[in-house]
N, C-alpha and C positions, 0 to 999 in steps of 0.2 A: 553417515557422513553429515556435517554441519557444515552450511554456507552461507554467507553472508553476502549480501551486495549491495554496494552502495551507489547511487546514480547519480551524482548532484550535481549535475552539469548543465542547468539553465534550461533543463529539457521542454516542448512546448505539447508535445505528443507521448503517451502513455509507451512505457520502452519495453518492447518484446522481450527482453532479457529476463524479464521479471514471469512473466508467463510460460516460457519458455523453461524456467528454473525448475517450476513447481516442486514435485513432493521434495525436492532436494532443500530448498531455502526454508531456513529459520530465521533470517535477520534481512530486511530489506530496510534501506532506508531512499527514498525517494525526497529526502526534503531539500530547501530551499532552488525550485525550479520553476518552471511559469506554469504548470499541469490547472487545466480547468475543467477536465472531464477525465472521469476512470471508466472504462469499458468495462458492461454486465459481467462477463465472462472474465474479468482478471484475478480474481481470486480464484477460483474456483478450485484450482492444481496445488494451491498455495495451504496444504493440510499440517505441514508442518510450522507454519510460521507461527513465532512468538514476540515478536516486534517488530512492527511498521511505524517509521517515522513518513511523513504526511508536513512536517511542519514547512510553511511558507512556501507555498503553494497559491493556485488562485481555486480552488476548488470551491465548490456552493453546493457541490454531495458526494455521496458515494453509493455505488452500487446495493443494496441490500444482501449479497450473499457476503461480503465482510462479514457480518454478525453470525456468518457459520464457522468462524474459525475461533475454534473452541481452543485453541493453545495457544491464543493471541493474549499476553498480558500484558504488553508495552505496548503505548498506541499515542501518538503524537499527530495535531493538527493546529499547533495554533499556527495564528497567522493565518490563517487557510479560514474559508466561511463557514467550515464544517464543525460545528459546536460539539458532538461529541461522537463515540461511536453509534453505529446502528446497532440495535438487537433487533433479533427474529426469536 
């Protein structure tokens, strides 16, 4: 099953839906909301995601275990302080 979800609602708090989704979601987009911090643990469930939009945000990082999602080839942050992705 392939799911996508799209957040863009000004959000200021990292949105349970997204964590909650895990191994289901392939497509999340999170952009344009006021997000300034991503909690350790939100990828984590997130094995099948292949694009994360991030763009325009107020973000200045991201977690380290992003760079474990090995079937992420779309990845967007501009606007956002986060210059690129993390690798591990």
């Amino acid at each position: 099953m392939f799911v996508a979800l799209c957040l863009s609602r000004r959000l200021e708090d990292f949105p349970d839906e997204v964590i909650e989704g895990g191994h289901m979601l392939k497509e999340v987009s999170l952009a344009s909301n006021l997000l300034t911090f991503v909690p350790n643990d939100a990828f984590e469930t997130l094995t099948r995601l292949t694009t994360l939009d991030m763009n325009d945000n107020m973000l200045g990082s991201l977690p380290e275990q992003l760079g474990l999602l090995t079937d992420l080839t779309r990845w967007g942050s501009t606007s956002s302080r986060v210059p690129v992705r993390p690798v591990i």
